[in-house]
GULUMNU-611241 format. One record per residue (C-alpha): residue in one letter; y, z, x. Coordinates in steps of 0.02 Angstrom, whole numbers, padded with zeros to 5 digits, always signed. Last residue first. Layout:
<nodes>
AYZX...
</nodes>
This chain:
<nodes>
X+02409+05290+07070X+02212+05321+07113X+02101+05485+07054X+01934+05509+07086X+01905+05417+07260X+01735+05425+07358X+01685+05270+07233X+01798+05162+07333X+01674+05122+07487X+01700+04943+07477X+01852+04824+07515X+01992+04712+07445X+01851+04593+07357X+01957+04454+07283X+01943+04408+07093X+01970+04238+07023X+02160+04214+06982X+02240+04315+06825X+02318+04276+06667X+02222+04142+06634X+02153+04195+06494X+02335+04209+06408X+02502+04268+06437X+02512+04152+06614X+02626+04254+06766X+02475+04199+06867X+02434+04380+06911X+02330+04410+07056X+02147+04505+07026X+02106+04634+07152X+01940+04694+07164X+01860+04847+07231X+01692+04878+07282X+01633+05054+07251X+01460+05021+07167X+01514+05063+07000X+01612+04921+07012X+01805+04935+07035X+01975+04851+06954X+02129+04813+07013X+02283+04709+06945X+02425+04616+06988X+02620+04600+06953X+02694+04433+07008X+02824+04418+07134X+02701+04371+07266X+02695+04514+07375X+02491+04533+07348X+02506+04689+07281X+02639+04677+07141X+02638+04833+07038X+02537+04982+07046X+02411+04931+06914X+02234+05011+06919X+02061+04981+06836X+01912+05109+06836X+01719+05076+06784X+01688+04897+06794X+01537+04790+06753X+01583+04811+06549X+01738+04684+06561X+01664+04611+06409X+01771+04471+06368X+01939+04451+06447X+02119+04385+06401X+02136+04432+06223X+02280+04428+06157X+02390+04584+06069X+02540+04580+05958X+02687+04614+06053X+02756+04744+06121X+02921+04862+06113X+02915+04815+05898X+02923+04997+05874X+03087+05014+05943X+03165+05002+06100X+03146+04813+06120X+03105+04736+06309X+02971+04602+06198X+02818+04657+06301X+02651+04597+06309X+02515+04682+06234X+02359+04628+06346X+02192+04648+06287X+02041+04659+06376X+01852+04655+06316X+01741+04833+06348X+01658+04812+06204X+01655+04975+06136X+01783+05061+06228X+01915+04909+06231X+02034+04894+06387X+02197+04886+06364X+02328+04776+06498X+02525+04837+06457X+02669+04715+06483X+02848+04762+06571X+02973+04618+06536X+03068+04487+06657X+02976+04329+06580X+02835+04312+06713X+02668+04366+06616X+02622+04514+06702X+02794+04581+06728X+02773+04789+06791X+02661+04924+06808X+02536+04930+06654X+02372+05013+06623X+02261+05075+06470X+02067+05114+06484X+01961+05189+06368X+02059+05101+06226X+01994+05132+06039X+02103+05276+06083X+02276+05167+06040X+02235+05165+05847X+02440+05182+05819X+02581+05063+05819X+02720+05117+05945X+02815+05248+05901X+02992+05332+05967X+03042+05448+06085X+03212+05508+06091X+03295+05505+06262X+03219+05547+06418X+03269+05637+06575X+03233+05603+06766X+03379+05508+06840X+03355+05344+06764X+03399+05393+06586X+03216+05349+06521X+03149+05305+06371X+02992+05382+06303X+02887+05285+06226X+02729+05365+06110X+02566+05276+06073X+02470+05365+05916X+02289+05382+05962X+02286+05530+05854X+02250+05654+06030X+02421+05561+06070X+02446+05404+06190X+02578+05422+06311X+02723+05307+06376X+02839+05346+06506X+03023+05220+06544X+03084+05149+06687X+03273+05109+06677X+03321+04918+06681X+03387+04937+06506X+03271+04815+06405X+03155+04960+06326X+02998+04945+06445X+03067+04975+06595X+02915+05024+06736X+02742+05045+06658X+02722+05234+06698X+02562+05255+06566X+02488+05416+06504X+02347+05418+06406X+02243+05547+06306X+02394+05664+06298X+02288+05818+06238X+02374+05921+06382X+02541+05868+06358X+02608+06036+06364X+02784+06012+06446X+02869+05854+06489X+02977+05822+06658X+02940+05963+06750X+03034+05936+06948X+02982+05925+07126X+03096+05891+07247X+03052+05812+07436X+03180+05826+07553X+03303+05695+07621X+03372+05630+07814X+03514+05535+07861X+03616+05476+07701X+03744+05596+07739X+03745+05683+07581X+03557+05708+07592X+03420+05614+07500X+03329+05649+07364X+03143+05603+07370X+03018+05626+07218X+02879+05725+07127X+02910+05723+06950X+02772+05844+06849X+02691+05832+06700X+02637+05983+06607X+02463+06015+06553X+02425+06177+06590X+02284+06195+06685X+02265+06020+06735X+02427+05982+06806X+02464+05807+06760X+02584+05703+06910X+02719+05568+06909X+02749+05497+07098X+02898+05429+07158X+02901+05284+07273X+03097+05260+07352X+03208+05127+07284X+03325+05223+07215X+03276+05151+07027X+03259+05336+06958X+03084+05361+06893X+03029+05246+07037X+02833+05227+06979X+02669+05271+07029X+02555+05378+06931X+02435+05525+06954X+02325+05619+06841X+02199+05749+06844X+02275+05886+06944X+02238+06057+07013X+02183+05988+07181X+02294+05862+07271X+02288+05936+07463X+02402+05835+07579X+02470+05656+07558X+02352+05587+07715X+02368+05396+07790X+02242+05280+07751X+02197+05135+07831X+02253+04959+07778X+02207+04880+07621X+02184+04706+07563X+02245+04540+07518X+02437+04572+07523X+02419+04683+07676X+02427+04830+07553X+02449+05004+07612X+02328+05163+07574X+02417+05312+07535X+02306+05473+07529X+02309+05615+07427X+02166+05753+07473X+02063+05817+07342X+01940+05863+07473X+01768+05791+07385X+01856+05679+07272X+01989+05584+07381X+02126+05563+07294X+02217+05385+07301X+02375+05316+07310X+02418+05120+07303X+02521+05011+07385X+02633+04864+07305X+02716+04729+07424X+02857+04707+07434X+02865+04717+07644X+02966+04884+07653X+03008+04941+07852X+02907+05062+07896X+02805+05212+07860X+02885+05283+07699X+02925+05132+07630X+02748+05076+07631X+02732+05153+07478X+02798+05034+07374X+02967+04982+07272X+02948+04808+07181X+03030+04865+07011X+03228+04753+07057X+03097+04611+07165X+02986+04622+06972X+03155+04552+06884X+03205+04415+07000X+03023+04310+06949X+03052+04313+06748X+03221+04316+06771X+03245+04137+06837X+03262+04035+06694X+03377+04162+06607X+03485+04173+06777X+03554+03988+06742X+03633+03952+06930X+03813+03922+06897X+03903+03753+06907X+04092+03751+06911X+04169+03590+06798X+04217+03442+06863X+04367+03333+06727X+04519+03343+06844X+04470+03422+07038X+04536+03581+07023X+04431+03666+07158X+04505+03610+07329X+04489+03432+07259X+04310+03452+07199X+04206+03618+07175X+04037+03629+07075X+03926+03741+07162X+03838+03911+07146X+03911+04073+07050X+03765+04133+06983X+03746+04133+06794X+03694+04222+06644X+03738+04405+06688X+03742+04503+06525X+03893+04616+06472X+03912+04510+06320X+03919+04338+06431X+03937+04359+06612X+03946+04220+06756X+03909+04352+06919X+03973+04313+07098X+03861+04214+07236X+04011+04106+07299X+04179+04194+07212X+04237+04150+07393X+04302+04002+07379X+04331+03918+07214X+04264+03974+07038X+04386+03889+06883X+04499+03904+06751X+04635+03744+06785X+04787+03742+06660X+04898+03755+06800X+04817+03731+06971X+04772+03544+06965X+04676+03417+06891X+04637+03487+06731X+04502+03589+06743X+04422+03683+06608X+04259+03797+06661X+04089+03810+06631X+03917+03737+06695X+03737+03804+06681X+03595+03790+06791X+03409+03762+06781X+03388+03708+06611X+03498+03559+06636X+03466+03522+06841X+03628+03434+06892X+03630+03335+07050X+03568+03211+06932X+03734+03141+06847X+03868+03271+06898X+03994+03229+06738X+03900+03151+06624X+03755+03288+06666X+03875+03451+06627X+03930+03361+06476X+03734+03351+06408X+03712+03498+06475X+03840+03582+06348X+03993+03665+06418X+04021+03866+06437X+04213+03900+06437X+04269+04012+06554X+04384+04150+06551X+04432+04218+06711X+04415+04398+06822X+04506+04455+06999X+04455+04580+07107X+04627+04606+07230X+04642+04535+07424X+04647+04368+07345X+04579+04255+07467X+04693+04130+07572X+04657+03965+07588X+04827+03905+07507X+04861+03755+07417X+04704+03745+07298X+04763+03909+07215X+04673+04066+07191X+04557+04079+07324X+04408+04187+07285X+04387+04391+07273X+04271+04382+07126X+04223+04383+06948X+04174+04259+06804X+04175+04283+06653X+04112+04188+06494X+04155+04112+06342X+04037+03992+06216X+04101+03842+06191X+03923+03764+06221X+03770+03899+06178X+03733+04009+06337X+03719+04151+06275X+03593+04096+06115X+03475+04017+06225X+03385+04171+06294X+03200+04128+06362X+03217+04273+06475X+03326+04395+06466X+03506+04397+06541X+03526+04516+06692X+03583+04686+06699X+03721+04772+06756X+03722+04909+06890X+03839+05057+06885X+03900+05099+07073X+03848+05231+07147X+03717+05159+07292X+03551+05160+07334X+03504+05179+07492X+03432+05053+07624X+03505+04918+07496X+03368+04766+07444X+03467+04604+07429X+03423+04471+07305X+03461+04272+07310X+03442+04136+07164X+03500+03946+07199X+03351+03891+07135X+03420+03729+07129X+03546+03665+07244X+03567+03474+07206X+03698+03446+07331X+03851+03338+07307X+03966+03345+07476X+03807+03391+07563X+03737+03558+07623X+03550+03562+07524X+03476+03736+07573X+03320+03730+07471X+03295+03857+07332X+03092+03835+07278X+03040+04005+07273X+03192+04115+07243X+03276+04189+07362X+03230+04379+07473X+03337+04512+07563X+03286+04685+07630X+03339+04822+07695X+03538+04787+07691X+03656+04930+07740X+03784+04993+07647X+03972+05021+07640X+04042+05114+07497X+04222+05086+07432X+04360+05191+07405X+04490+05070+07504X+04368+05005+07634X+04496+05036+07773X+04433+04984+07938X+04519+05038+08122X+04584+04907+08212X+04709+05032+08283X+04851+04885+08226X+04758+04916+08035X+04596+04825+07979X+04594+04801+07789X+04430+04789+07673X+04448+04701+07506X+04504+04776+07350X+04418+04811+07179X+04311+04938+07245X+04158+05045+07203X+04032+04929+07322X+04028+04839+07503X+03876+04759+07571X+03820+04758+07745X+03740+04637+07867X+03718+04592+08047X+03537+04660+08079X+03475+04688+07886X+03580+04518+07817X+03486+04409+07949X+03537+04239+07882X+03424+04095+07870X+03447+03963+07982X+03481+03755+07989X+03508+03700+07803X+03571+03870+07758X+03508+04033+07711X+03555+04218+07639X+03723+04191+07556X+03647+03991+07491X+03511+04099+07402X+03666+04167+07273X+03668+04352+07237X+03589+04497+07122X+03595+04659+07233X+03485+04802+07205X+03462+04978+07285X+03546+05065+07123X+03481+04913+07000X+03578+04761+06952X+03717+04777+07068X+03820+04611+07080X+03877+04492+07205X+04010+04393+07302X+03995+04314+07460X+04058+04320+07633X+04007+04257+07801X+04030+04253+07993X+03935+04163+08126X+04008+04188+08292X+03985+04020+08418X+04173+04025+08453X+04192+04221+08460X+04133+04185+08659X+04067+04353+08709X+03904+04327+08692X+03793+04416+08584X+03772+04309+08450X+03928+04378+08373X+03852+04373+08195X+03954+04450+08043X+03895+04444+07860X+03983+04545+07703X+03918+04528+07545X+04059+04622+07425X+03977+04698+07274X+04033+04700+07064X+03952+04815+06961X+04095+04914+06938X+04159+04784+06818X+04297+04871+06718X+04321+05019+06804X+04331+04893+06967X+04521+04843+06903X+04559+04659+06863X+04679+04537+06928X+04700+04371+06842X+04614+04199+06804X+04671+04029+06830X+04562+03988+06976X+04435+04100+07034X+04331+04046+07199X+04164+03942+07227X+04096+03822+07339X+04072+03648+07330X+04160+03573+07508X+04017+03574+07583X+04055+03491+07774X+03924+03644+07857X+03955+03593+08046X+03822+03485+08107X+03627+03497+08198X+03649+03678+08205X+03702+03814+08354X+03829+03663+08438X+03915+03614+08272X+03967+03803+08252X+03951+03939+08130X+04121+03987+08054X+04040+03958+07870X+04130+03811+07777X+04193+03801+07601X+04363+03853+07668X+04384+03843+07854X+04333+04032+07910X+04433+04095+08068X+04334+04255+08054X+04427+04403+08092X+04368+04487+07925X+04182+04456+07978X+04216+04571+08116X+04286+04695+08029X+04139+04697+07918X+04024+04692+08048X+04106+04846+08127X+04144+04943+07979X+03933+04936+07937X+03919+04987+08143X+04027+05148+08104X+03929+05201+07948X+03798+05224+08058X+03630+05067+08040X+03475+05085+07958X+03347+05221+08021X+03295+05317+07882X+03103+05296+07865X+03057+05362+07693X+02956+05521+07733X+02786+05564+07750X+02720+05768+07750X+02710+05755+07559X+02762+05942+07510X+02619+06010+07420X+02586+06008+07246X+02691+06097+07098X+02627+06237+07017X+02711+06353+07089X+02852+06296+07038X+02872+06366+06854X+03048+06348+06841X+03104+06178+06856X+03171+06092+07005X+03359+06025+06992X+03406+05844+06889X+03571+05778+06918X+03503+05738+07087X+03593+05680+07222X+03770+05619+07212X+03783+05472+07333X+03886+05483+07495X+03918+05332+07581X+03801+05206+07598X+03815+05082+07734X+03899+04926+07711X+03936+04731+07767X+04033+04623+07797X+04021+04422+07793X+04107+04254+07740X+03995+04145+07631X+04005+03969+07593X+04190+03973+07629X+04316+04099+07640X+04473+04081+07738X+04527+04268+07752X+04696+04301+07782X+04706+04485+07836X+04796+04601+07708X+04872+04721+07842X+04855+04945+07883X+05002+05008+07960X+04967+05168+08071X+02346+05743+06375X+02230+05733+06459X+02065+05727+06353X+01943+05828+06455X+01817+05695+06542X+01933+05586+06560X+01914+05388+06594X+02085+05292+06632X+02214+05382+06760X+02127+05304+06896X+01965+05395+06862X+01979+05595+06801X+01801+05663+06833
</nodes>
């Protein structure tokens, strides 16, 4: 009997106008996806092998391309005051006064080629009335750091008196360096872009909406889940516990569609880029006393008291990436005097390297549940019943497990794993066909229109029948893109890196004497510095190791290995699918003999306190031979 992946029994191997937009805190529109190229992978030969069509399918329902143009539309007639949101003194308890927003002073135009990362966050509210004063509109800047992934500033999804609802009135814009027009028809031109919907959005612990004239906004961290992903190339974030990017005098830069002059509130209708120079704390403290957080943000720029000689954020750059060798390392967040160029201030990002550790598992927090509703982040498992062989998805409430809902018949395998092999935000799952060996891709690919999607299943690696191990640990290697790892008949553990769409590049070793290991299992951060970690346990005393991860492709990919449990002998299957309880942290599972099942929540802590006392999640779990 195959167990979780763990115990074998056989060694598995008209005219068209530049509106003025008065950007503030931010201005919305929104997107829905247009077309994406579907796979660059096709099915392999050899077929008829592969399992059953699933008969779920990711629910599809987010809003026509028509309705995206429409919020962002309306968001472009905003009458935005700069550094304010249009939302009036009679829906809060006071117009938003900030004045500390972002735009790019100093800098110049720049083409999308060379940061085709960067999003538009567009936000448009009409309240349903048909008075445009109580409309809420807003706009911010962002970047894509996975496919369905958009790294942003909290303050775009909340203020002091609501938080926005970016997945009824939202949409974000991608692929273009200009900003939508509205021609006499008021039809919308998104100039080559991609409009698309927002699933899901979430901030960072901690953020609270401060809207004074000096605000100490920390945590000011946001991330949007797309309904589909989208084409543009993400970037990725600064690691954790980096120091060397953000080193004084070093330069950065900064990107977005702000004001360019403190005499005019107009937006520049082009992408624009600037050099900025990356001060110490210690400066950054002289000049904002305590309403700046050293460790927690970051502050660049040189200002001189006016427009010449001034590089700085303003307006509408809100939420827009600080980058340093192709690395974000800052959030555009506060910082702005004198309509920007106030002499001596500097502009204040959020410092993404103390953050990463709890961004990073929200870009590898795909689930099951997608397929049944709306996603809630929180990790589900699959199971196989043993009798039938039938797959079944069970969802997580976030302290246990709902009922199950059937996958079809599963026989003729002895492994399955969980992952999102391509980062588009849809469960895949990575299957072992006993007979021969080969591992299999099953996965979603979605149609031109972004309506409706098959299932395709494709070979990914042939023959790996004496693969003792297989692991789908999410990224492994640093690049964002989920890697495979397997364990050879020698015990010799193997990393595959993936492309993101399916294919590998060269494999390379880890260490060897990996089969003194009856158990090895890893989705996702377990210690909360932005890297995949793997959890071992030991055949002959059944103690636990964890081998955290460095996010190196080479042989140094982990870490020497801790201890973080003795004699773990009452169990007889574990299981990691990610972040269960919705937390941010990656958790674990583990069952008695008996059939209870455990989970035990990460702490985000490297050592025997890496999880929180166990929680029963149910009983009856010994029916089940294989789980996800």
């Amino acid at each position: 009997m195959f167990l979780w992946g763990d115990s074998l029994t056989t060694t598995p191997s008209g005219s068209r106008h530049r509106r003025r937009i008065r950007i503030a805190l931010p201005v919305a529109a929104a997107g829905v996806a247009a077309a994406v190229a579907a796979m660059l992978m096709t099915p392999s030969a050899g077929a008829a092998t592969a399992m059953p069509t699933p008969t779920v399918k990711p629910s599809l329902d987010s809003p026509s391309l028509s309705t995206l143009e429409k919020r962002v539309a309306g968001a472009l007639a905003g009458d935005d005051t700069a550094g304010q949101t249009t939302e009036k003194s009679s829906l809060s308890s006071g117009t938003n006064t900030s004045s500390v927003e972002p735009m790019i002073i100093g800098g110049s135009e720049t083409t999308i080629s060379t940061a085709p990362w960067m999003a538009q966050l567009w936000y448009h509210d009409d309240r349903n009335t048909t008075d445009t004063g109580d409309d809420v509109n807003l706009f911010c800047g962002g970047a894509v750091v996975a496919p369905t992934k958009i790294l942003t500033a909290a303050r775009c999804l909340r203020n002091d008196n609501r938080d926005y609802d970016w997945q009824a009135h939202g949409a974000v814009v991608t692929g273009t360096d200009q900003l939508p027009t509205t021609d006499s028809t008021g039809t919308t031109d998104l100039h080559g872009g991609q409009a698309t919907a927002v699933l899901r959005q979430w901030w960072q612990p901690g953020y609270d909406p401060v809207d004074k004239e000096v605000g100490r906004n920390e945590s000011d961290l946001g991330l949007l889940t797309l309904a589909v992903p989208v084409k543009a190339t993400p970037i990725r974030m600064v690691g954790y516990g980096d120091t060397g990017s953000y080193a004084a005098g070093t330069q950065a830069k900064v990107y977005g569609w702000g004001r360019t002059s403190s005499t005019s509130q107009d937006s520049s209708q082009t992408l624009r880029t600037a050099t900025l120079t990356l001060q110490s704390d210690t400066t950054c403290s002289g000049v904002y006393d305590t309403a700046f957080a050293a460790g927690n943000m970051v502050c660049a720029g040189t200002q001189s008291g006016g427009d010449t000689g001034t590089s700085a954020m303003c307006d509408g750059d809100f939420g827009g990436p600080l980058v340093v060798g192709g690395r974000i390392v800052g959030v555009a967040s506060w910082g702005y005097y004198n309509d920007c160029v106030a002499k001596g201030y500097y502009s204040v990002f959020t410092k993404v390297s103390a953050y990463v550790g709890s961004a990073y598992p929200r870009i590898d927090d795909t689930n099951l549940s997608t397929f049944n509703g709306k996603p809630d982040g929180k990790a589900d498992i699959f199971v196989r019943a043993s009798s039938t062989k039938t797959g079944y998805e069970k969802d997580s409430s976030g302290s246990s497990f709902g009922a199950r809902a059937s996958w079809g018949n599963w026989s003729g395998v002895n492994l399955v794993l969980q992952t999102d092999l391509n980062r588009d935000g849809y469960q895949d799952l990575i299957y072992r066909v006993s007979s021969t060996g080969d591992v299999r891709w099953k996965h979603f690919v979605l149609n031109s229109a972004r309506t409706d999607g098959s299932w395709t299943d494709t070979k990914i690696f042939t023959g790996w029948k004496t693969r003792t191990r297989i692991i789908a640990p999410g990224d492994v290697t640093g690049d964002y893109l989920p890697d495979i790892l397997s364990v050879d008949s020698g015990g010799s553990l193997w990393i595959y890196p993936g492309k993101g769409n399916g294919t590998f590049g060269s494999r390379f070793s880890v260490r060897t004497g990996w089969n003194q290991y009856n158990s090895v299992r890893g989705h996702g951060d377990l210690t909360g510095d932005g890297k995949a970690d793997l959890l071992a346990r030991q055949s002959s005393t059944g103690d636990l190791y964890l081998y955290k991860g460095t996010g190196k492709a080479g042989s140094e990919a982990f870490s020497s290995r801790i201890k973080v449990r003795s004699a773990w002998t009452g169990y007889n299957a574990f299981d990691a699918v990610g972040d269960i309880s919705g937390d941010g942290k990656a958790d674990f599972l583990a069952r008695t003999s008996g059939g209870t099942l455990y989970l035990y929540k990460g702490t985000g802590k490297a050592t025997t306190d890496i999880f929180a006392p166990r929680v029963s999640v149910g009983t009856g779990f010994q029916q089940y031979d294989i789980w996800g």
